[in-house]
BATISE-93983 format. One record per residue: x, y, z of N, C-alpha, C in turn; residue number from 1. Coordinates in steps of 0.1 Angstrom, whole numbers. Layout:
N
  n.px  n.py  n.pz ca.px ca.py ca.pz  c.px  c.py  c.pz   i
     X     Y     Z     X     Y     Z     X     Y     Z NUM
...
END
This chain:
247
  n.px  n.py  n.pz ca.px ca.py ca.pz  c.px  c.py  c.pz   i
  -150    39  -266  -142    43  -255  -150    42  -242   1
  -145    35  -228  -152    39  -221  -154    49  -213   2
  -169    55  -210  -170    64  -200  -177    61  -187   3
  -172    56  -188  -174    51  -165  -162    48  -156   4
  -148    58  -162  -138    55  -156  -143    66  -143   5
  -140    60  -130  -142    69  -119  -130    75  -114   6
  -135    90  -114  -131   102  -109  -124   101   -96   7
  -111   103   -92  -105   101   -79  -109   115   -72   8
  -115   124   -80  -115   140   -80  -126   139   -64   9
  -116   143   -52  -125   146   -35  -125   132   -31  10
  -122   119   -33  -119   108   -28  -111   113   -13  11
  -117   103    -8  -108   100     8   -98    91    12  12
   -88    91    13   -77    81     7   -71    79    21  13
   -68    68    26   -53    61    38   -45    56    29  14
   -35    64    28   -21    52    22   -15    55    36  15
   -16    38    40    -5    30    54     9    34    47  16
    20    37    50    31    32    49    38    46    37  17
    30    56    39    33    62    22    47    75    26  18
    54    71    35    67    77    33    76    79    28  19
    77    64    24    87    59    17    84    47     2  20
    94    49    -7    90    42   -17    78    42   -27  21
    65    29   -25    53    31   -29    47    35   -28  22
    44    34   -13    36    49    -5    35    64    -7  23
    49    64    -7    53    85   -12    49    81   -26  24
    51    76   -38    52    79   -46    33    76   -53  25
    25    73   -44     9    67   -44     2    80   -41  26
    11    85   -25     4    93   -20    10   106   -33  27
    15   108   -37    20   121   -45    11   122   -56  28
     9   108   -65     1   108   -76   -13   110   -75  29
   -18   106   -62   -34   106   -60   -33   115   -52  30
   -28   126   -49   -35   138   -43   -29   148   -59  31
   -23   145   -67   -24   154   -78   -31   153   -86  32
   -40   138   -85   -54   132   -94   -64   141   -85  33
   -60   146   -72   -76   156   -65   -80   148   -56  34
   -73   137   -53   -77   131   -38   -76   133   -23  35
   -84   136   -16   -75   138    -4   -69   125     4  36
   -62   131     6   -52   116    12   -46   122    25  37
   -46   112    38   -41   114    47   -28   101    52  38
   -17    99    51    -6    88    56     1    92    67  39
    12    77    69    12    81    83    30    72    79  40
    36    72    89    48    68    94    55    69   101  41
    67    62   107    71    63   117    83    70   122  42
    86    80   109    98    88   111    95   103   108  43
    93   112   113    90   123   111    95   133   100  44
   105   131    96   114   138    82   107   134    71  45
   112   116    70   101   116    59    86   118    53  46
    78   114    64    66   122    67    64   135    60  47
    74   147    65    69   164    63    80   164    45  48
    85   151    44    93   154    25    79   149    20  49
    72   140    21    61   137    13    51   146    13  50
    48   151    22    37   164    25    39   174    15  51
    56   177    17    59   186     9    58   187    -8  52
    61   171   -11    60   170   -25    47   168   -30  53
    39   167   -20    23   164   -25    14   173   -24  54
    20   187   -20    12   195   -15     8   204   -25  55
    18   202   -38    12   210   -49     2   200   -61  56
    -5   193   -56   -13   185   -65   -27   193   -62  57
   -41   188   -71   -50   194   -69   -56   189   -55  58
   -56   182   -51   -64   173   -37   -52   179   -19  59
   -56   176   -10   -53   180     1   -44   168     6  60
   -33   169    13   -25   159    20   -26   159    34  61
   -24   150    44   -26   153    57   -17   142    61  62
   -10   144    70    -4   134    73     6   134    92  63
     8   122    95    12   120   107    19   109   113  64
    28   111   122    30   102   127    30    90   136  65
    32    78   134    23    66   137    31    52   130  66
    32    37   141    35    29   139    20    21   136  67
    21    13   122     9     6   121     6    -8   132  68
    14   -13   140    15   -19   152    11   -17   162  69
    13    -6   161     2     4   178   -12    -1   178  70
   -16    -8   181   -32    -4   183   -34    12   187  71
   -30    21   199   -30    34   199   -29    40   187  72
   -23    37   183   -13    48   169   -25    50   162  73
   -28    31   156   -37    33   147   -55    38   146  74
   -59    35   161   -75    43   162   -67    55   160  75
   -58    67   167   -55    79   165   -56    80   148  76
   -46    75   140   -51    76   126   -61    76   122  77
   -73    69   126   -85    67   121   -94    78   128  78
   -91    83   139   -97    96   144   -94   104   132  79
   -82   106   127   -82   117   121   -83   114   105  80
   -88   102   102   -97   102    91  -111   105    87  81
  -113   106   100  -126   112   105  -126   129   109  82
  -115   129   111  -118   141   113  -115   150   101  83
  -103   149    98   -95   154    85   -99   154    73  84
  -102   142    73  -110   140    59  -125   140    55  85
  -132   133    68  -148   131    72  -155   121    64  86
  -144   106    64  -149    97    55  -136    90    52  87
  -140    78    49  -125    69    40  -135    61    30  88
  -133    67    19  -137    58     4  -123    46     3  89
  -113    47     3  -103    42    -3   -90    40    13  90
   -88    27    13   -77    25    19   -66    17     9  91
   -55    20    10   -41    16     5   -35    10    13  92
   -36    -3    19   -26   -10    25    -9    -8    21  93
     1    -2    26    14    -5    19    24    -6    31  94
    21     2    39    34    -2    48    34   -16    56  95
    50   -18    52    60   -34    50    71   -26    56  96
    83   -38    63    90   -37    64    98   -51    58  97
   115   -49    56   117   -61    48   125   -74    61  98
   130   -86    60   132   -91    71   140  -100    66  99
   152  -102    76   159  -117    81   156  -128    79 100
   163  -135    72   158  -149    78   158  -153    87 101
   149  -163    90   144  -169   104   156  -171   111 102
   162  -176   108   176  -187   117   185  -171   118 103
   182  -158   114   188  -150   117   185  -138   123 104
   173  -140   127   163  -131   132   156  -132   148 105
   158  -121   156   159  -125   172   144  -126   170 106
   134  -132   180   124  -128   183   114  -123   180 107
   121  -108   185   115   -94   186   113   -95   172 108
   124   -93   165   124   -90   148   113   -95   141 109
   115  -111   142   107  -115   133    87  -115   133 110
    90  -108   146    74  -110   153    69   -96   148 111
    81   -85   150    76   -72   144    70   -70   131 112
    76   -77   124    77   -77   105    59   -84   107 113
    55   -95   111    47  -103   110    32   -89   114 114
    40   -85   126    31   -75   131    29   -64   116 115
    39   -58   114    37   -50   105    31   -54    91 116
    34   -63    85    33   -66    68    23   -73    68 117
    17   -79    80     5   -89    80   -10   -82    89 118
    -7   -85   106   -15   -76   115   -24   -65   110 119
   -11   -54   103   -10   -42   103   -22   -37    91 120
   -19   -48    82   -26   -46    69   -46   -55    74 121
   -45   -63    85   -58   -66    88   -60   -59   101 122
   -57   -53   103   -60   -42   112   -68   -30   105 123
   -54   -27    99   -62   -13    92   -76   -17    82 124
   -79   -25    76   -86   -32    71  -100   -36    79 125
   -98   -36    89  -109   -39    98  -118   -26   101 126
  -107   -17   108  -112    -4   111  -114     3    97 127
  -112     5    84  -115     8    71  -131     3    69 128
  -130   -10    70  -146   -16    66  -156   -11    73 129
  -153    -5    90  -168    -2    95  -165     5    93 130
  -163    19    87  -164    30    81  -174    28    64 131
  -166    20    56  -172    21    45  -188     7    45 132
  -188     3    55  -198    -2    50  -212     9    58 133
  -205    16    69  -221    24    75  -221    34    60 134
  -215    38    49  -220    48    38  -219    42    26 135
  -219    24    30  -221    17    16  -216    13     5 136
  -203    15     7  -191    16    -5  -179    20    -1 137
  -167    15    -7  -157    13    -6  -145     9   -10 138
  -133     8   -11  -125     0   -21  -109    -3   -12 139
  -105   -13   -14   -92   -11    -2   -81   -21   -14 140
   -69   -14   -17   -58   -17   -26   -50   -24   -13 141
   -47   -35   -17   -34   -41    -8   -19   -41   -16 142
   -10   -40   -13     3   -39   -17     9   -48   -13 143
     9   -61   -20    15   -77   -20    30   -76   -24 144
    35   -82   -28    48   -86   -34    46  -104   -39 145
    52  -105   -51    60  -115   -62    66  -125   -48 146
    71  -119   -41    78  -128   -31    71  -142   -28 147
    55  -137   -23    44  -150   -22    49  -159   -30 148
    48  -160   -40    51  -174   -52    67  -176   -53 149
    74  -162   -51    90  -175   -57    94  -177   -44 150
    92  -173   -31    97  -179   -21   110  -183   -22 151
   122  -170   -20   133  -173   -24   141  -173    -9 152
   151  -178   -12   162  -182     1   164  -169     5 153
   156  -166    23   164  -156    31   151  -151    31 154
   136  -152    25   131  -146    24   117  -154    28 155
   119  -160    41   108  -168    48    96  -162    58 156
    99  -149    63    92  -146    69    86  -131    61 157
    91  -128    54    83  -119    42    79  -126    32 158
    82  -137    30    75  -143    19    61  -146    29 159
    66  -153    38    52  -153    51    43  -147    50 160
    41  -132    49    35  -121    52    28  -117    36 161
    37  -120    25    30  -113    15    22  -126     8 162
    24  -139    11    14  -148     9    -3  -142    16 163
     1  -140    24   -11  -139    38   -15  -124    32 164
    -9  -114    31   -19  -105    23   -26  -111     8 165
   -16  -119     3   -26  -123   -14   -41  -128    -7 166
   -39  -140    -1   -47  -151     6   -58  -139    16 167
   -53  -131    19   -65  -123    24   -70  -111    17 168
   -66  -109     9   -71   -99     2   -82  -108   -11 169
   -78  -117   -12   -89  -127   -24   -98  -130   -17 170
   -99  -132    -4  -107  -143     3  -115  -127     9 171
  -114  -116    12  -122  -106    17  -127  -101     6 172
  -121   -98    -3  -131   -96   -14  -141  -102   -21 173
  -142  -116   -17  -156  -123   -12  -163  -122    -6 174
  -159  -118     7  -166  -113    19  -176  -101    20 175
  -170   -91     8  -176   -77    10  -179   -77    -2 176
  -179   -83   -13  -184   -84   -20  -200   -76   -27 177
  -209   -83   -17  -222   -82   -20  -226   -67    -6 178
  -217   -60    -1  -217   -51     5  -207   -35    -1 179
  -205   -42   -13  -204   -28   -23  -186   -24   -22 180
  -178   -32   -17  -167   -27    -9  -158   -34   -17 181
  -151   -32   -24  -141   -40   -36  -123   -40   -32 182
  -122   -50   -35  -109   -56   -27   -98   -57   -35 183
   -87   -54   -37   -77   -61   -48   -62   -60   -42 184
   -53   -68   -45   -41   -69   -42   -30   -68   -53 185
   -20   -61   -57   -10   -61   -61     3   -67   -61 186
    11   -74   -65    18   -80   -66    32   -75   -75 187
    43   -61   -68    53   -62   -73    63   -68   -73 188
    70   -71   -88    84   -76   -82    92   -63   -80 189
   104   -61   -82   117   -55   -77   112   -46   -83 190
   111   -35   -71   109   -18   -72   119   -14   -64 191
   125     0   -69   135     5   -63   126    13   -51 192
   133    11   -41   125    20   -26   140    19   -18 193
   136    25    -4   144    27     4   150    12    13 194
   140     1     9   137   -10    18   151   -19     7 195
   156   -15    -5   161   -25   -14   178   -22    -4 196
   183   -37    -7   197   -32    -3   205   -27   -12 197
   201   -25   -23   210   -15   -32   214    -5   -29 198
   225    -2   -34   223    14   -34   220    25   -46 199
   213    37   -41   200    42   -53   211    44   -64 200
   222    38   -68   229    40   -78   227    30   -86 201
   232    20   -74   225     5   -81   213     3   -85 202
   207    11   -81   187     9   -85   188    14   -96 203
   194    27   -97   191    36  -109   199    27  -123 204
   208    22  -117   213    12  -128   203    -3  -133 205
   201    -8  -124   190   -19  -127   177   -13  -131 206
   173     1  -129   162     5  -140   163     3  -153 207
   175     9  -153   180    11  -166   183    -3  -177 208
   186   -12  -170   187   -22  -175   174   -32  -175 209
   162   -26  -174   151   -33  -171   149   -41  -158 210
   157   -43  -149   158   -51  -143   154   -46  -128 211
   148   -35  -129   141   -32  -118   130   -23  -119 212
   118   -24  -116   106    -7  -117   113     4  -107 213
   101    17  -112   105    24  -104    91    27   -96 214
    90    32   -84    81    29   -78    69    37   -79 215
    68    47   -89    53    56   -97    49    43  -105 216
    55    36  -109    51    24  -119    37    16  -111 217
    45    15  -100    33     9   -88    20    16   -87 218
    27    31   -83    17    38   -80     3    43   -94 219
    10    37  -104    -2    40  -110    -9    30  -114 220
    -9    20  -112   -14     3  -107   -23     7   -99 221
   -19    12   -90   -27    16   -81   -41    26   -83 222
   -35    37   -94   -45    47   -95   -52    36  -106 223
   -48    34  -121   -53    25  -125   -65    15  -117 224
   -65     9  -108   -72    -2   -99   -86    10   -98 225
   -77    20   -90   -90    30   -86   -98    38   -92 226
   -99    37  -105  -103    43  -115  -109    37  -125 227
  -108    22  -121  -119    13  -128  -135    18  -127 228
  -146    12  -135  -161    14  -135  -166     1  -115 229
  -179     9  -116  -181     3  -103  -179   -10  -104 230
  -182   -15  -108  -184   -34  -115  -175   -40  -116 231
  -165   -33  -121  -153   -40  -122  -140   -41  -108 232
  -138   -54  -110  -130   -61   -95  -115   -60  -104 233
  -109   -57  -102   -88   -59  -102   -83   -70   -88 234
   -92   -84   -94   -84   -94   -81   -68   -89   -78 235
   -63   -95   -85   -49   -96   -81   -42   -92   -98 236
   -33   -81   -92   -28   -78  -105   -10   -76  -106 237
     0   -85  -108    11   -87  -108    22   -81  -120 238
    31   -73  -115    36   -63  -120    53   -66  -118 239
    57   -73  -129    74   -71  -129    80   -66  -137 240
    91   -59  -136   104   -61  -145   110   -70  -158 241
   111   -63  -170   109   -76  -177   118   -83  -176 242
   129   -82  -171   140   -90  -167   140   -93  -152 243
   135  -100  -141   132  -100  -136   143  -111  -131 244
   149  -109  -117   158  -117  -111   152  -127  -104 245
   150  -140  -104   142  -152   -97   150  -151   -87 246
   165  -153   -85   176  -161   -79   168  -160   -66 247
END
């Protein structure tokens, strides 16, 4: 059996995006594993529902509101990972938004998504790393999507974005490598969240039928990753439905 699975127990955690979906349901599991975790989002309700559900776990929750787009927003975040927490072991890349196709998407739109699901995630990633490399260690989970590879009709500029997190998330964890800082990306297909156009009837029905996860499934991918021994890397780890819809 092994014993060098690592303790999430006082960990310093960023889950981007953890409102809604993967996020709420990441941030709920790893502050009940004893982590402190601080997230952020851009709607205030859901924000203080996640706080609420996570606040009975053994670890501390902190959380605020903030667009990962802001340059502003995001040093404020990072102030208060510093302050709140006094340290970031662990960042969770997850906040995405989902998008239009191109030929149907103004501008603004499609430049936002790119901002958020791509930018957002090498942003926070940037400001993450000088943090964990001045105390030597580190670990940062990205939240990819299946999309990267089947590149399905409608879905060009999010398939865009979750290519570009695989492609950077492989290629930095080269990078930090030999600076103690371990990189891995995930890869779900269809998880029921707020972002699906279903409705949660419909989700609850495609659970049921295999044909969709539910989003703790992720989140424990997630804890799983983080709970590996030091040595061990979780490149890229892809997670579907076993009925899984290509179309």
């Amino acid at each position: 059996m092994l014993k060098e699975r690592t303790s999430l127990e006082g960990k310093r955690i960023l889950v981007t995006g953890g409102t809604t979906g993967i996020g709420r349901a990441t941030v709920i599991l790893l502050v009940a594993e004893g982590a402190h975790v601080l997230t952020f989002g851009r709607d205030e309700k859901p924000l203080a529902e996640v706080i609420r559900l996570a606040e009975g776990g053994r670890g501390k929750v902190f959380g605020t509101v903030a667009d990962v787009t802001s340059k502003e927003d995001l040093a404020r975040v990072f102030s208060e990972v510093d302050s709140k927490l006094g340290g970031l072991d662990v960042l969770v890349a997850n906040a995405g938004i989902a998008s239009e196709p191109l030929d149907e998407a103004s501008d603004d739109e499609w430049r936002y998504v790119i901002e958020t699901n791509l930018v957002g995630y090498i942003a926070a990633s940037k400001a993450a790393i000088d943090r964990m490399k001045k105390q030597g260690a580190g670990q940062i989970v990205m939240i990819g999507s299946i999309s990267a590879d089947l590149k399905s009709p409608g879905e060009s500029i999010y398939a865009t974005t979750k290519a570009g997190n695989q492609a950077f998330a492989e290629t930095l964890r080269k990078e930090l490598a030999q600076k103690n800082i371990r990189v891995s990306c995930i890869q779900p297909g269809s998880v029921s969240s707020d972002m699906q156009e279903s409705s949660p009837e419909e989700q609850r029905e495609k659970i049921q039928k295999h044909e969709m996860l539910e989003a703790e499934e992720i989140a424990e991918a997630v804890q799983f990753i983080l709970t590996r021994s030091e040595r061990c890397d979780v490149v890229n780890l892809k997670i579907e439905p076993r009925l899984e819809d290509y179309s």
